[in-house]
C-alpha positions as CSV (number, residue, x, y, z in Angstrom):
1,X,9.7,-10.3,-31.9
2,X,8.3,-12.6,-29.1
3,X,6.0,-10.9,-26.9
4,X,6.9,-12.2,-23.4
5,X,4.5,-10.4,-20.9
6,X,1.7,-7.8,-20.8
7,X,0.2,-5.9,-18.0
8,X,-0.8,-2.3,-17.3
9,X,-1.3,-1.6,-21.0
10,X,2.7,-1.8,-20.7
11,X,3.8,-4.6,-23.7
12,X,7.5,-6.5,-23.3
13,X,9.0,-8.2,-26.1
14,X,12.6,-9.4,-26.9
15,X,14.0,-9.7,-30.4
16,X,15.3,-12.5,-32.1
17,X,19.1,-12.8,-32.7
18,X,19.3,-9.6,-30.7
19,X,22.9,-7.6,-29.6
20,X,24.5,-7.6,-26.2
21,X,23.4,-6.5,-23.3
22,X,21.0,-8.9,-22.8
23,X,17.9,-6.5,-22.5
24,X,14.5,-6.1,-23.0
25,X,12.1,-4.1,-24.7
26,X,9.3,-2.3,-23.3
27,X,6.2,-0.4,-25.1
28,X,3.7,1.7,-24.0
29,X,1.1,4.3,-25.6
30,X,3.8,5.0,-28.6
31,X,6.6,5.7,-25.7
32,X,9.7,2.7,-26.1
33,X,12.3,2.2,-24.0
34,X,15.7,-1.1,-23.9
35,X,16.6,-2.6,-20.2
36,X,19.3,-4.3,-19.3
37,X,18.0,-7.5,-17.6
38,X,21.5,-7.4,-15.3
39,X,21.6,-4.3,-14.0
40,X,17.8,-3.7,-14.6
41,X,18.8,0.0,-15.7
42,X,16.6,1.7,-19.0
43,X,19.2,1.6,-21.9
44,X,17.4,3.8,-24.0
45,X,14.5,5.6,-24.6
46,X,12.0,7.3,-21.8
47,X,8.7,6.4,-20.3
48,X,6.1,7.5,-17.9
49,X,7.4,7.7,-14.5
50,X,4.6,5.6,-13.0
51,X,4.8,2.7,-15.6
52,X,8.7,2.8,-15.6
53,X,8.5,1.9,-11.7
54,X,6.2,-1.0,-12.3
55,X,8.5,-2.5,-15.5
56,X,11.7,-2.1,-13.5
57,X,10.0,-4.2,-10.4
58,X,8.6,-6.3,-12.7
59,X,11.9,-7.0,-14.2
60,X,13.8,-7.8,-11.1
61,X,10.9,-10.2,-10.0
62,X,11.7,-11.8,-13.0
63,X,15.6,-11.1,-14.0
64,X,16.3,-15.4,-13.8
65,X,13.3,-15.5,-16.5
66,X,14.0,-12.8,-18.4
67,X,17.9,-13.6,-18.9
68,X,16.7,-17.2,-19.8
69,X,14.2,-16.3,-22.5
70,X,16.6,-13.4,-23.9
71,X,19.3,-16.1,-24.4
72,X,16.3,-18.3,-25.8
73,X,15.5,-15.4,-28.6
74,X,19.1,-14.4,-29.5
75,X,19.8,-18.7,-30.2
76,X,16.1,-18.0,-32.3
77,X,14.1,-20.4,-30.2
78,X,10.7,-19.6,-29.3
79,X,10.7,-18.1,-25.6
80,X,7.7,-18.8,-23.0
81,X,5.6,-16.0,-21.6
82,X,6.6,-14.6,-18.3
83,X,3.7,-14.4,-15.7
84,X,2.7,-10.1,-16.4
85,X,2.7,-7.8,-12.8
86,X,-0.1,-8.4,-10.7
């Protein structure tokens, strides 16, 4: 599973060969949770409050990115990094 950005101790990673939606996956301190790239909506699973606001406005900085290097993974080809929250 491609790792695909880091920041805040917060880890996102997409999988290869992966189901629809196209979503991500986001892990932090043993907590997990799947978002939807489109609709930028957690799919499943629960995280701190304060580091689910800064992975949801991560994501829709970088939903065009995101939806590229899911489509990348699920056609298992090696996607690029994505530049982490700043």
């Amino acid at each position: 599973m491609p790792l695909l950005s880091e920041f805040n101790g917060i880890k996102i990673y997409v999988y290869w060969n992966d189901h629809m939606p196209p979503h991500f996956h986001a892990e932090y301190n043993g907590a997990d949770i799947l978002v939807d790239i489109n609709s930028v909506s957690v799919l499943k699973g629960v995280f701190p409050a304060n580091k689910l606001k800064l992975i949801l406005a991560w994501a829709e900085i970088h939903k065009d990115e995101l939806l590229d290097r899911w489509e990348k993974a699920k056609n298992n080809k090696m996607p690029e990094k994505i530049k982490p929250l700043e």
